[in-house]
PDB file of N, CA, C and O in Angstrom:
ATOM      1  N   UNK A   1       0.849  -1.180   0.000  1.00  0.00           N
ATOM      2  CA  UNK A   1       0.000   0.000   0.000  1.00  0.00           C
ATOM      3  C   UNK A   1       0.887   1.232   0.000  1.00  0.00           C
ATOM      4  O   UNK A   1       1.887   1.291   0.715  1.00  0.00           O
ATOM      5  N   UNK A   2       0.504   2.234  -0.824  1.00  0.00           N
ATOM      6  CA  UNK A   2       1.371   3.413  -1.029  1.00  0.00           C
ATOM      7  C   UNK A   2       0.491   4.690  -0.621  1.00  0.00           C
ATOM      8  O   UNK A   2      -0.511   4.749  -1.334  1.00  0.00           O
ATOM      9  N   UNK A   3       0.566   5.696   0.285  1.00  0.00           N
ATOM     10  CA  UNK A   3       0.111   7.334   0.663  1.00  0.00           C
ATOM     11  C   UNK A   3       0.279   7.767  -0.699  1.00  0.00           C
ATOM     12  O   UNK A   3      -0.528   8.655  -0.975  1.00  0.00           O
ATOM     13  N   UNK A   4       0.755   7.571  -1.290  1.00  0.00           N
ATOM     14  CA  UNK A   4       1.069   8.056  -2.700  1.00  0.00           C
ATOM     15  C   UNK A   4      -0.091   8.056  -3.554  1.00  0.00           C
ATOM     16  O   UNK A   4      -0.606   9.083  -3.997  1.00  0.00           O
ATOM     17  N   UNK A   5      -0.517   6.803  -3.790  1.00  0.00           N
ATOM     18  CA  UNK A   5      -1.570   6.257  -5.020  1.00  0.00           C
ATOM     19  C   UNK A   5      -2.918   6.769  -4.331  1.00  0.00           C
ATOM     20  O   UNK A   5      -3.800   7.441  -4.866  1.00  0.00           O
ATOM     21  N   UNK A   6      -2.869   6.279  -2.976  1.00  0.00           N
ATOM     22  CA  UNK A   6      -4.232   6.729  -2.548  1.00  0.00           C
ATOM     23  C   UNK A   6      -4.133   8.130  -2.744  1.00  0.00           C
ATOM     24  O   UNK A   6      -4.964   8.525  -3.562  1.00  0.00           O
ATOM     25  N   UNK A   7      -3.431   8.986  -2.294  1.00  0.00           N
ATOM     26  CA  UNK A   7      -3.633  10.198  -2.240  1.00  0.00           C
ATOM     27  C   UNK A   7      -3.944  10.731  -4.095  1.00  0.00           C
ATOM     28  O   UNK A   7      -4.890  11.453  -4.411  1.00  0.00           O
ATOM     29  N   UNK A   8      -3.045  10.243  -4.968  1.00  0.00           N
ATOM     30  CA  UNK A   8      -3.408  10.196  -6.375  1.00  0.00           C
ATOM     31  C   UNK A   8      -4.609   9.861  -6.710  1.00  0.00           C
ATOM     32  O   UNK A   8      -5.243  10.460  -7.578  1.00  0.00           O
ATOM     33  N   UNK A   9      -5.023   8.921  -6.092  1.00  0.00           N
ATOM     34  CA  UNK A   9      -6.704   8.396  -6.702  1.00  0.00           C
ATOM     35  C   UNK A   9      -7.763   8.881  -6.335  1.00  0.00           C
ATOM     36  O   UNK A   9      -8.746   9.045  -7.058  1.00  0.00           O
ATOM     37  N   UNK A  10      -7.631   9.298  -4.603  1.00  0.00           N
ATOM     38  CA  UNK A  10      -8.829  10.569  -4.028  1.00  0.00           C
ATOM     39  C   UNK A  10      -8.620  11.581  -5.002  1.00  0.00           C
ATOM     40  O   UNK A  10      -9.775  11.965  -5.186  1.00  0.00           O
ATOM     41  N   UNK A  11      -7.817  12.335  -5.825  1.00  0.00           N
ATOM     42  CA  UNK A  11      -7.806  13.373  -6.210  1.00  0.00           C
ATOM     43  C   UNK A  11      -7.773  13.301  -7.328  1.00  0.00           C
ATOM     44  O   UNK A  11      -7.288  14.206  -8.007  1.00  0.00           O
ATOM     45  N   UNK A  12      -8.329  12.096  -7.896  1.00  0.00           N
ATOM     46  CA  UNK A  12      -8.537  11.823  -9.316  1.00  0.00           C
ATOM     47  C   UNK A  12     -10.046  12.406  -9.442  1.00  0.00           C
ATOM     48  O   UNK A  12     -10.849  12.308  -8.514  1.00  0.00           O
ATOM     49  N   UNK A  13     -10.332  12.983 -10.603  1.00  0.00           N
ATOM     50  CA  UNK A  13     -11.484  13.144 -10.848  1.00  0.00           C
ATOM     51  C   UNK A  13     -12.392  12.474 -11.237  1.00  0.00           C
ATOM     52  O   UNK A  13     -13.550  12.581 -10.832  1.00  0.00           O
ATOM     53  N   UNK A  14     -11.791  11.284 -12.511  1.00  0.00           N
ATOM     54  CA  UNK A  14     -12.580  10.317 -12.777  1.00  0.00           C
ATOM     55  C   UNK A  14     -12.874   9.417 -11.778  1.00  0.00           C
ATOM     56  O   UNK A  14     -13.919   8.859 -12.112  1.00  0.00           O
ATOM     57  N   UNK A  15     -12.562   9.075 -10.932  1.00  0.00           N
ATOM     58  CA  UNK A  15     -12.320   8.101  -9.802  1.00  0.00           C
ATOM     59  C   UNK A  15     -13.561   9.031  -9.226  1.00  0.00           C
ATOM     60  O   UNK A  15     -14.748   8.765  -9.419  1.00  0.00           O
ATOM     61  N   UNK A  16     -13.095  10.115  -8.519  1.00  0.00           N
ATOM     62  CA  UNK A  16     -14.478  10.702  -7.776  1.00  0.00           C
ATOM     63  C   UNK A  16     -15.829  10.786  -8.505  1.00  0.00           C
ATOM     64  O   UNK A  16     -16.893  10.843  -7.887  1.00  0.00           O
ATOM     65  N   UNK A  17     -15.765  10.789  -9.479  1.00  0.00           N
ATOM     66  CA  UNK A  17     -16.978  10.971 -10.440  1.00  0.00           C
ATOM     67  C   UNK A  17     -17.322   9.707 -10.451  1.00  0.00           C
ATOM     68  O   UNK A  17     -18.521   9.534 -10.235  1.00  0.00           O
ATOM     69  N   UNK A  18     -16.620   8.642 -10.649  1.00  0.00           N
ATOM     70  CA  UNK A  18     -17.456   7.236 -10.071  1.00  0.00           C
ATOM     71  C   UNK A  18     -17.596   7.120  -9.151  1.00  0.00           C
ATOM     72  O   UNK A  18     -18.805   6.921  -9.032  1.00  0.00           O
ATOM     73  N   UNK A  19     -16.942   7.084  -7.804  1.00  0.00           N
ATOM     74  CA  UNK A  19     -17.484   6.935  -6.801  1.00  0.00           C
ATOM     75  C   UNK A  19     -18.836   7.708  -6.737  1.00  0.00           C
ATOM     76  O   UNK A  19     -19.793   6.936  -6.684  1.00  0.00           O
ATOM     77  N   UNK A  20     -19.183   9.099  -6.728  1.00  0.00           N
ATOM     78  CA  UNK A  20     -20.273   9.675  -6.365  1.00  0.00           C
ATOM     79  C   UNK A  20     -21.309   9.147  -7.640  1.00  0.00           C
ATOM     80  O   UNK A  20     -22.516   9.328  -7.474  1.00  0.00           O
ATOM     81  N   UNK A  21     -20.997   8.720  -8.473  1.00  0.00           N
ATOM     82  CA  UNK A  21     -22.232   7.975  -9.348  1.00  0.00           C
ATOM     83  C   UNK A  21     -22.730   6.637  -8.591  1.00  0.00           C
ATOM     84  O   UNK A  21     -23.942   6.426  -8.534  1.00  0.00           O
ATOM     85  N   UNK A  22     -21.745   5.655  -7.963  1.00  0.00           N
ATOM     86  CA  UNK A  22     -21.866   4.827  -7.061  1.00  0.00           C
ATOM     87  C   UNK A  22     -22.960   5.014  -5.920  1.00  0.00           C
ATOM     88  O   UNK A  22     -23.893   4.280  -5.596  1.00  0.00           O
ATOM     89  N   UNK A  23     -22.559   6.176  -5.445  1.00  0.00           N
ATOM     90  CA  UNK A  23     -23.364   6.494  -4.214  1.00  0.00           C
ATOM     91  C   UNK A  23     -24.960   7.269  -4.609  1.00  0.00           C
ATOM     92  O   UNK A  23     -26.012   7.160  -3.980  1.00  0.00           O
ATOM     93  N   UNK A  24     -24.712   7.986  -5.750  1.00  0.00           N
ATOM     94  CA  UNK A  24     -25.954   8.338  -6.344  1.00  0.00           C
ATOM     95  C   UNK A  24     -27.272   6.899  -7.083  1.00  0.00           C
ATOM     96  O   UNK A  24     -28.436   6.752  -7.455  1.00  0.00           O
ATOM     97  N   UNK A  25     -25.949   6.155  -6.888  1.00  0.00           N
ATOM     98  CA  UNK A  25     -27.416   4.854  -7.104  1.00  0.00           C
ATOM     99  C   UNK A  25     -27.590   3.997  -6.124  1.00  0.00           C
ATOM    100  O   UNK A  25     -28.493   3.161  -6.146  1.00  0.00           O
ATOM    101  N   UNK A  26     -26.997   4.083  -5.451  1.00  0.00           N
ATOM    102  CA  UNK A  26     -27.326   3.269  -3.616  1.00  0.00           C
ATOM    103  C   UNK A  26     -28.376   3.916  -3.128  1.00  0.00           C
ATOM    104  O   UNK A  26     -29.312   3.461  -2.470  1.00  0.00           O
ATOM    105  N   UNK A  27     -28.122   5.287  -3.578  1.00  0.00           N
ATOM    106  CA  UNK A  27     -28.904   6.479  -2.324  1.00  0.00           C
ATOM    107  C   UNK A  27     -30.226   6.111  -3.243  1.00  0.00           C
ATOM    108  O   UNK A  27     -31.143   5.907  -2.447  1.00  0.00           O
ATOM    109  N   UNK A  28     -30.696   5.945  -4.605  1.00  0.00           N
ATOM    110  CA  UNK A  28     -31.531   6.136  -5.163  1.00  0.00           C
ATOM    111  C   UNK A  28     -31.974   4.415  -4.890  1.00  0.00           C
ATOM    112  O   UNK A  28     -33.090   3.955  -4.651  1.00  0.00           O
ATOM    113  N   UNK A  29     -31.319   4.061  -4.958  1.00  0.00           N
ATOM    114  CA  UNK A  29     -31.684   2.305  -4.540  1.00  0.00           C
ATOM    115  C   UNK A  29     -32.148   2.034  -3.307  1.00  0.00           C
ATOM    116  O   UNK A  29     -33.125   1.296  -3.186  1.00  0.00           O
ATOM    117  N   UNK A  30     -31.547   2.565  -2.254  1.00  0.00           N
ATOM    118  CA  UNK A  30     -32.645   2.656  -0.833  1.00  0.00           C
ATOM    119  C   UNK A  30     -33.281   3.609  -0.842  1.00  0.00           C
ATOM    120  O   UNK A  30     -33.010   4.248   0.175  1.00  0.00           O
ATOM    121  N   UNK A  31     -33.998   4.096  -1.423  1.00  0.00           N
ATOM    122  CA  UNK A  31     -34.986   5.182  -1.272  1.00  0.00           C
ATOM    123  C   UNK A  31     -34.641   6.644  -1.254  1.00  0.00           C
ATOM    124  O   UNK A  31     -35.285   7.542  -1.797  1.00  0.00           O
ATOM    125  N   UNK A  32     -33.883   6.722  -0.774  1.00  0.00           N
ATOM    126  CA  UNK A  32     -33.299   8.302  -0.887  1.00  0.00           C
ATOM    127  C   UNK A  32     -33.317   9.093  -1.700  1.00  0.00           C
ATOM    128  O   UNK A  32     -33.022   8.491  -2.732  1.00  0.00           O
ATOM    129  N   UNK A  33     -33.509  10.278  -1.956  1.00  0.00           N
ATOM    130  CA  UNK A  33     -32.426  11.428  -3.371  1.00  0.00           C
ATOM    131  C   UNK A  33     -31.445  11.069  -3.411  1.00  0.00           C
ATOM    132  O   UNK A  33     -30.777  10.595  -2.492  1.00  0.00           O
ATOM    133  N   UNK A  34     -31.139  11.245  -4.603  1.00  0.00           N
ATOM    134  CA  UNK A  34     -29.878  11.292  -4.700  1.00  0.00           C
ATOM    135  C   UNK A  34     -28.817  12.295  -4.374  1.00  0.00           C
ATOM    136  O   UNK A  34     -29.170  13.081  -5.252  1.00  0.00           O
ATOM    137  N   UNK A  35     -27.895  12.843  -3.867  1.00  0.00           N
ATOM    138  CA  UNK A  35     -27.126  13.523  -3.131  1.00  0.00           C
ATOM    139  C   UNK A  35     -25.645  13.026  -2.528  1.00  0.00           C
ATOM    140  O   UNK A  35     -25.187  12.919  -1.390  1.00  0.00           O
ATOM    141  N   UNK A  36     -25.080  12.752  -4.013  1.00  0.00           N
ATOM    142  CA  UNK A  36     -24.055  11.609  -3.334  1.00  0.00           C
ATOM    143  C   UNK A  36     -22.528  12.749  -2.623  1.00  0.00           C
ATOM    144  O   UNK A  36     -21.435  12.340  -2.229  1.00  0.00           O
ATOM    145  N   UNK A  37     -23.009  14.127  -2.685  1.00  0.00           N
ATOM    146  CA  UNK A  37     -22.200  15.230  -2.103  1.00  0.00           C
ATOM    147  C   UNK A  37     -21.858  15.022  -0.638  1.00  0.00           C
ATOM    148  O   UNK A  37     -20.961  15.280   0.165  1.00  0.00           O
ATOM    149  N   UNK A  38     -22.982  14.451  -0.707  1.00  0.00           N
ATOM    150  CA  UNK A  38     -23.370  14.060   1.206  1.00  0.00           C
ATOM    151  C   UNK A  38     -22.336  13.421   1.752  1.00  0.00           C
ATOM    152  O   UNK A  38     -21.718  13.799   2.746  1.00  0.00           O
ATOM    153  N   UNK A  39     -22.073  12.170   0.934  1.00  0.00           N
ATOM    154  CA  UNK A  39     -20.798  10.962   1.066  1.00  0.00           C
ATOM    155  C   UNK A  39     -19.813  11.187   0.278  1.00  0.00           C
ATOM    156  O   UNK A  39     -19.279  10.090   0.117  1.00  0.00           O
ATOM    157  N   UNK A  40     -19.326  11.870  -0.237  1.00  0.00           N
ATOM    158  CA  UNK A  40     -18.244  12.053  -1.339  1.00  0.00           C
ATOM    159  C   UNK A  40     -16.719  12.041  -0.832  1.00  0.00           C
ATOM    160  O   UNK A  40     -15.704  11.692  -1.435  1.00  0.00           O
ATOM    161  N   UNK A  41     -16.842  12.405   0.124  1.00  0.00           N
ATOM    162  CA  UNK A  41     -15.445  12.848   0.934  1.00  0.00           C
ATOM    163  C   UNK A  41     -15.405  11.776   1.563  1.00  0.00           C
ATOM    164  O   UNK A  41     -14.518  11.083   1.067  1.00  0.00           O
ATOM    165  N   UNK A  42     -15.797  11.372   2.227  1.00  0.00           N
ATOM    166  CA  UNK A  42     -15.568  10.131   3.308  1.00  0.00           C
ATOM    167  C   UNK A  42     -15.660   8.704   2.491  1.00  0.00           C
ATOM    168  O   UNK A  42     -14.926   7.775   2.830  1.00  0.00           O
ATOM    169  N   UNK A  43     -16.508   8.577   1.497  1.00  0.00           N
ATOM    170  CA  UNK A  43     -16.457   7.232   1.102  1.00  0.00           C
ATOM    171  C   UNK A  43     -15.623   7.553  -0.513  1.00  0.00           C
ATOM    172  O   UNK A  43     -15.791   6.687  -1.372  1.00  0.00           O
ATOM    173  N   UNK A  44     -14.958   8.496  -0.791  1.00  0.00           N
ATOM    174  CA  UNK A  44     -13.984   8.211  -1.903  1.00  0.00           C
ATOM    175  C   UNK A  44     -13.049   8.301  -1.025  1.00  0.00           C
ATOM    176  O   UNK A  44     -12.313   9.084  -1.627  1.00  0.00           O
ATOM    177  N   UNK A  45     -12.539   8.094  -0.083  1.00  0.00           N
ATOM    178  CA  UNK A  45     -10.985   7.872   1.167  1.00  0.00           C
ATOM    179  C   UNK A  45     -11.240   6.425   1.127  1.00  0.00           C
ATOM    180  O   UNK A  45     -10.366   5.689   0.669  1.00  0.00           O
ATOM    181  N   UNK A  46     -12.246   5.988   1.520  1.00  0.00           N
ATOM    182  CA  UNK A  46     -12.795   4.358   1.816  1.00  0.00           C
ATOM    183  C   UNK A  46     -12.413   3.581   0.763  1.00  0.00           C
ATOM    184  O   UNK A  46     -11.936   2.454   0.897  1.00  0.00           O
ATOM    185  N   UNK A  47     -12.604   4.142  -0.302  1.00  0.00           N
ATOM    186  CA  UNK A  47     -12.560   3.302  -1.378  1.00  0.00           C
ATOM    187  C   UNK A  47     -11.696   3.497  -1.848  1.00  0.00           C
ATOM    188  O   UNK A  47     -11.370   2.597  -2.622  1.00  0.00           O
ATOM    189  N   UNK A  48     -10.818   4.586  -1.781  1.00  0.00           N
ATOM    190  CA  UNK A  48      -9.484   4.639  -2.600  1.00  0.00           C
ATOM    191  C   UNK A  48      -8.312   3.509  -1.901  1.00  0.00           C
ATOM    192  O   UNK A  48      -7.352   3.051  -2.520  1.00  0.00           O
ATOM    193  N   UNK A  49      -8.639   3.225  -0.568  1.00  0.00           N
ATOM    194  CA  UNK A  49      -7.927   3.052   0.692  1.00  0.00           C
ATOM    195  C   UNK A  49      -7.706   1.997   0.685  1.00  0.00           C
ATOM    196  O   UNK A  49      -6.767   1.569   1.358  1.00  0.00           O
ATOM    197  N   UNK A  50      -8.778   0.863  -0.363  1.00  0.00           N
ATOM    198  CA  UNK A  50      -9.493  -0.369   0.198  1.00  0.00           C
ATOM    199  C   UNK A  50      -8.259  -1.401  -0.659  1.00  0.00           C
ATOM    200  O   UNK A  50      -8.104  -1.130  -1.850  1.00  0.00           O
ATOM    201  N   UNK A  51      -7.687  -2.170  -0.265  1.00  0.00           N
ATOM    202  CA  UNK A  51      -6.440  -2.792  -0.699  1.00  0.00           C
ATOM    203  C   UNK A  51      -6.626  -3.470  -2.150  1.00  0.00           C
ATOM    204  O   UNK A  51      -5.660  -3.977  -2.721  1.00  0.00           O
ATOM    205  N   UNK A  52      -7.955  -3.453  -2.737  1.00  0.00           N
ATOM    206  CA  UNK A  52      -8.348  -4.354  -3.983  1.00  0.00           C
ATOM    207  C   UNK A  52      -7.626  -2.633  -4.702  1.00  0.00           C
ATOM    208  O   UNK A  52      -6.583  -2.457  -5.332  1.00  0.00           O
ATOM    209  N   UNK A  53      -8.625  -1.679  -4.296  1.00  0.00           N
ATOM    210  CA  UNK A  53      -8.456  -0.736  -5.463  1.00  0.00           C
ATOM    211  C   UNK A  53      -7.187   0.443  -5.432  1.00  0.00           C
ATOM    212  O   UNK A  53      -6.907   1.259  -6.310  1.00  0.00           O
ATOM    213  N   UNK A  54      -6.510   0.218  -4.052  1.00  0.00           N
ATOM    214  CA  UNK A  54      -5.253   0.795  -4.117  1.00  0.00           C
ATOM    215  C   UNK A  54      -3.707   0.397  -4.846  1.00  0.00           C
ATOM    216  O   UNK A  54      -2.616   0.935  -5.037  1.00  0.00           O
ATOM    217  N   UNK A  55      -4.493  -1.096  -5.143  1.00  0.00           N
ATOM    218  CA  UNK A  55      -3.281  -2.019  -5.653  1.00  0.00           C
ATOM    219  C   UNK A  55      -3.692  -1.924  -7.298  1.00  0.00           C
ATOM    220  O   UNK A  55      -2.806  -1.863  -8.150  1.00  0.00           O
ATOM    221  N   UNK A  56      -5.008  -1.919  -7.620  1.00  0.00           N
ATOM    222  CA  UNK A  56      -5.162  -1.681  -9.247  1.00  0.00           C
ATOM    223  C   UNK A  56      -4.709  -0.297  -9.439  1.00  0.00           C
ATOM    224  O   UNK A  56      -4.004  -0.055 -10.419  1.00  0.00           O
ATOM    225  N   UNK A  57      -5.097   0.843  -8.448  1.00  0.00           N
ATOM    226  CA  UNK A  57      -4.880   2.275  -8.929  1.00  0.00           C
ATOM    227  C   UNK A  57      -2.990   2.162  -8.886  1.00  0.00           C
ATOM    228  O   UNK A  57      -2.687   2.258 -10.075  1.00  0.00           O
ATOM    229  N   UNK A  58      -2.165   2.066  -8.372  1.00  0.00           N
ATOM    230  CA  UNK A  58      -0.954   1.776  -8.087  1.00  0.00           C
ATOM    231  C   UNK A  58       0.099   0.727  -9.218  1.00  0.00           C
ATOM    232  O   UNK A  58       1.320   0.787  -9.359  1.00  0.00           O
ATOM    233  N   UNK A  59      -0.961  -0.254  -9.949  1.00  0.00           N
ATOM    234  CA  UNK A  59      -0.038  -0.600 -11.011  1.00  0.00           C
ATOM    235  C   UNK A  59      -0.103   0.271 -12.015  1.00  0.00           C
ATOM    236  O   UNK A  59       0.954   0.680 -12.498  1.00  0.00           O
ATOM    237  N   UNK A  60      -1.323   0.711 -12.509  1.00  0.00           N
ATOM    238  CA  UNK A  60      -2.057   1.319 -13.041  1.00  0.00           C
ATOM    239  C   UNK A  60      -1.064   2.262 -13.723  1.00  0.00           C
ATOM    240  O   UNK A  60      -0.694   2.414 -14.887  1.00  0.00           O
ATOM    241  N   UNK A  61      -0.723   2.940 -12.333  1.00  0.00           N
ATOM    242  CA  UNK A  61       0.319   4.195 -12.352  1.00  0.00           C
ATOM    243  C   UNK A  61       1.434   3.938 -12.714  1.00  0.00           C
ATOM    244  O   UNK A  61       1.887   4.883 -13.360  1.00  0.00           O
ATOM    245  N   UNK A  62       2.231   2.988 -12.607  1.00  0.00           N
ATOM    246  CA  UNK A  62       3.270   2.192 -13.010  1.00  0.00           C
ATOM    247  C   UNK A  62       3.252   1.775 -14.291  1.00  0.00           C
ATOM    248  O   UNK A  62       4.125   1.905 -15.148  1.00  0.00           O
ATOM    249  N   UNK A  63       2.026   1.185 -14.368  1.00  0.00           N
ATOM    250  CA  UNK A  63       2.031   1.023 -16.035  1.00  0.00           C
ATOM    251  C   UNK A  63       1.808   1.904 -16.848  1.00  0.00           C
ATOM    252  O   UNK A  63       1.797   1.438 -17.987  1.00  0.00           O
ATOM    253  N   UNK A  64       1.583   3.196 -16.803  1.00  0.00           N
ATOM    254  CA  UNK A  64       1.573   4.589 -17.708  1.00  0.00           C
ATOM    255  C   UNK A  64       0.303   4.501 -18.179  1.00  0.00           C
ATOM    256  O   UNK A  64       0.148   4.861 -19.345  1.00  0.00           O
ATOM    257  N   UNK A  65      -0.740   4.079 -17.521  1.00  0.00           N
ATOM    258  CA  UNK A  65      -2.328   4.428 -17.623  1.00  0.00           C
ATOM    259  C   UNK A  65      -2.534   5.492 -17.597  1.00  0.00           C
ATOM    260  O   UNK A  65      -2.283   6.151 -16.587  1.00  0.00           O
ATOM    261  N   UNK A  66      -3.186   6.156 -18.950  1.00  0.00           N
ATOM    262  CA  UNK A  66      -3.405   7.742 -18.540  1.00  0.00           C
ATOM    263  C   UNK A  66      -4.914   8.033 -17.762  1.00  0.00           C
ATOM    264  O   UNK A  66      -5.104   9.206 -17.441  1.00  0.00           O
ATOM    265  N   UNK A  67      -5.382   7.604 -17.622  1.00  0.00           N
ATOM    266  CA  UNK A  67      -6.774   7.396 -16.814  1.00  0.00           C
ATOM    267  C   UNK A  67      -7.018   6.316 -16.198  1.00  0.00           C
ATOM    268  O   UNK A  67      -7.694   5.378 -16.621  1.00  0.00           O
ATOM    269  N   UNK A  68      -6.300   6.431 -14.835  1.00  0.00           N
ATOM    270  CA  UNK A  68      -6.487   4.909 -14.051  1.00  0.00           C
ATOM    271  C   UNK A  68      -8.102   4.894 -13.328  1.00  0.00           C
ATOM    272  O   UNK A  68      -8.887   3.948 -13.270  1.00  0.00           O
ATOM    273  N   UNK A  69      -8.216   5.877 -12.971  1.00  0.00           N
ATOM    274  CA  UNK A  69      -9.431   6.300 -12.020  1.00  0.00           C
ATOM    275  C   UNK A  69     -10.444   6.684 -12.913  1.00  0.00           C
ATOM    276  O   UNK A  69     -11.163   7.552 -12.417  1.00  0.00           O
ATOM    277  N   UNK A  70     -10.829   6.282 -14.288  1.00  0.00           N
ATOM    278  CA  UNK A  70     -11.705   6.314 -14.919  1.00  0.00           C
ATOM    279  C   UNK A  70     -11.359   5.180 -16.297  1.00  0.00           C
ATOM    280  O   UNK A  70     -11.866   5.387 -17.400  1.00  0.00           O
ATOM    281  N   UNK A  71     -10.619   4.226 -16.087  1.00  0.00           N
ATOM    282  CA  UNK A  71     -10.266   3.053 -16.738  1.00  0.00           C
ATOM    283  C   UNK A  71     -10.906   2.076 -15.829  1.00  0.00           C
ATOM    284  O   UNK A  71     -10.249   1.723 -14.850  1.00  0.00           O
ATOM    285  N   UNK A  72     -12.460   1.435 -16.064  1.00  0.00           N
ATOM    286  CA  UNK A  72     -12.935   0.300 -15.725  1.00  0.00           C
ATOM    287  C   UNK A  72     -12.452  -0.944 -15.524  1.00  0.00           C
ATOM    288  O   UNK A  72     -12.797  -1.814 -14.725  1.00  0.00           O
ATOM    289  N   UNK A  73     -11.234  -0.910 -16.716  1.00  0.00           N
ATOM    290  CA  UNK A  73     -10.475  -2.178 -16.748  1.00  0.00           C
ATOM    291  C   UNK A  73      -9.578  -2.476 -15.642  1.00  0.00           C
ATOM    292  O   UNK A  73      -9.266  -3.581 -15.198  1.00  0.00           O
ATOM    293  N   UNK A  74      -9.048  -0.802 -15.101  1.00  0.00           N
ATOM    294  CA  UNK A  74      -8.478  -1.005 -13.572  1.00  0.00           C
ATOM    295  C   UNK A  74      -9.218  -1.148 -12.802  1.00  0.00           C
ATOM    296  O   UNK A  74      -9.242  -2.293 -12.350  1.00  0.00           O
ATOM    297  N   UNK A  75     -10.058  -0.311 -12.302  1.00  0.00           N
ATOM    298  CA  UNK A  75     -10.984  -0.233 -10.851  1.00  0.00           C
ATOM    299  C   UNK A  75     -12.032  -0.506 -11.840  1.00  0.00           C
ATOM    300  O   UNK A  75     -12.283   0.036 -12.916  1.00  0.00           O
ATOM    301  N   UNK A  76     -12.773  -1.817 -10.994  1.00  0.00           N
ATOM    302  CA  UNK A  76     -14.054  -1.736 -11.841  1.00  0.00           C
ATOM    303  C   UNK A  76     -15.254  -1.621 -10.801  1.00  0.00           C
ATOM    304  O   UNK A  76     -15.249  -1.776  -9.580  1.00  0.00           O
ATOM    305  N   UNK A  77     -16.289  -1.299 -11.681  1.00  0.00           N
ATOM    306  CA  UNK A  77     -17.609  -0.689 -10.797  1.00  0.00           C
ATOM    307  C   UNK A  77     -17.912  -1.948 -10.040  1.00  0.00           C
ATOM    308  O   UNK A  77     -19.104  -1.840  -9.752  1.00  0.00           O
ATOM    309  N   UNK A  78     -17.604  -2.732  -9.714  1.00  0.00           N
ATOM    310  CA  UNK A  78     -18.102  -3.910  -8.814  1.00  0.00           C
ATOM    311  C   UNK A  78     -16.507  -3.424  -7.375  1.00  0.00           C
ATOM    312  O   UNK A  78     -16.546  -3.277  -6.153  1.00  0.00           O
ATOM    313  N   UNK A  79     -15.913  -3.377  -7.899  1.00  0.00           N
ATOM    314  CA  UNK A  79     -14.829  -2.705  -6.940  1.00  0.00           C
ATOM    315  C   UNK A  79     -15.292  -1.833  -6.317  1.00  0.00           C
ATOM    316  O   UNK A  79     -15.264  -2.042  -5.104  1.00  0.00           O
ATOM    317  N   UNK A  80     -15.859  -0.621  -6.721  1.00  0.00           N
ATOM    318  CA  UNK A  80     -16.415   0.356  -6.360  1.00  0.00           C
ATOM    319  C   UNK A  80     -17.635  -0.024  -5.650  1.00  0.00           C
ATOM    320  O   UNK A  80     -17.904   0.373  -4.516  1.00  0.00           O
ATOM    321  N   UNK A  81     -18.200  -0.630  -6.193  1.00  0.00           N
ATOM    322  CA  UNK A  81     -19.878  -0.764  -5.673  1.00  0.00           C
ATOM    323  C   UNK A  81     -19.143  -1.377  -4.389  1.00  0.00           C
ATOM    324  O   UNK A  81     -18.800  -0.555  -3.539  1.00  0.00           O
ATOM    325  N   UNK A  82     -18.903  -2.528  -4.187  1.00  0.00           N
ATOM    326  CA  UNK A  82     -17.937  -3.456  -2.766  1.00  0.00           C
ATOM    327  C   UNK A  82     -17.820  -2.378  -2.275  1.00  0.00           C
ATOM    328  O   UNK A  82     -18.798  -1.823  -1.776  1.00  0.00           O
ATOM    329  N   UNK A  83     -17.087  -2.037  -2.283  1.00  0.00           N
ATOM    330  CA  UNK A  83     -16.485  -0.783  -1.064  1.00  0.00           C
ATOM    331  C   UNK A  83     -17.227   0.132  -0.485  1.00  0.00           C
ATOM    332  O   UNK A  83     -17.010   0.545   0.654  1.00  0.00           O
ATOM    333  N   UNK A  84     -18.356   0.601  -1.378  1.00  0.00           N
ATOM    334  CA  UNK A  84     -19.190   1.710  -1.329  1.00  0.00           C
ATOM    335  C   UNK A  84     -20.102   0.988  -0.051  1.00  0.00           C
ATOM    336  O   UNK A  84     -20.271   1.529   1.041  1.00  0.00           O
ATOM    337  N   UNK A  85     -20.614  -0.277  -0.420  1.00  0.00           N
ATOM    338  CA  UNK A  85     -21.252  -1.124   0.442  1.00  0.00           C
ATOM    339  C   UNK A  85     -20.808  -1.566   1.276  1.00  0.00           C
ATOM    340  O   UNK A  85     -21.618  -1.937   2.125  1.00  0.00           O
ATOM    341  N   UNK A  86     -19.176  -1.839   1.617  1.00  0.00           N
ATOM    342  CA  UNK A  86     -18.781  -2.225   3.095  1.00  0.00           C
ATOM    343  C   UNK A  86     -18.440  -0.824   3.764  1.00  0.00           C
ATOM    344  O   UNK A  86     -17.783  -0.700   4.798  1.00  0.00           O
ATOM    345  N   UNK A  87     -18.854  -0.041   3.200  1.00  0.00           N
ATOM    346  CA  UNK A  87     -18.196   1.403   3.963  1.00  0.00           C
ATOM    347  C   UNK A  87     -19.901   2.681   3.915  1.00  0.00           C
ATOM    348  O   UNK A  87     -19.832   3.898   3.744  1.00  0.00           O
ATOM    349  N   UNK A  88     -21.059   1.964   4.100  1.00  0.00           N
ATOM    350  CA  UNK A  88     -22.326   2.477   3.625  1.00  0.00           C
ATOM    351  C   UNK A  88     -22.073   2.998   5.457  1.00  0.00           C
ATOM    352  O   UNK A  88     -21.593   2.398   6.419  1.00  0.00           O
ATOM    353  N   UNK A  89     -22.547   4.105   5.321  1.00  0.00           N
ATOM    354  CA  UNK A  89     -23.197   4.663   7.132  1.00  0.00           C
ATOM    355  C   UNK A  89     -24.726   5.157   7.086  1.00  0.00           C
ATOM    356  O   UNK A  89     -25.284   5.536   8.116  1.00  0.00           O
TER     357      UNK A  89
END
């Protein structure tokens, strides 16, 4: 695990833009609005953090991916969704 990648992947945009699409269909899936602003900060740390997707975002980077955090083929939305769901409050 690298402070590095995570800190690279929270501050990825594509990465945040999935995560909060993530959370915009949970929230809409249990009933809620959608408002994934609400969780954005706290559960894109969770998920950047989470050892499946710190280790794809981290080769990723190594391998000269120019869009790791919006390359499915690295982090994929079942990655995302997992995390989003072990890290739901």
């Amino acid at each position: 695990m690298s402070y590095s990648s995570i800190h690279r992947c929270v501050n990825d945009g594509s990465f945040v833009g999935r995560v909060n699409a993530c959370i915009a269909q949970e929230q809409t899936r249990r009933g809620d609005p959608p408002n994934p602003g609400v969780l954005s900060d706290p559960m894109r740390w969770h998920v950047a953090s989470a050892a499946d997707v710190e280790a794809a975002y981290a080769a990723a980077l190594d391998a000269g991916t120019p869009d790791p955090g919006g390359d499915p083929t690295v982090i994929t939305d079942g990655m995302i969704l997992a995390n989003v769901q072990a890290n739901w409050t």
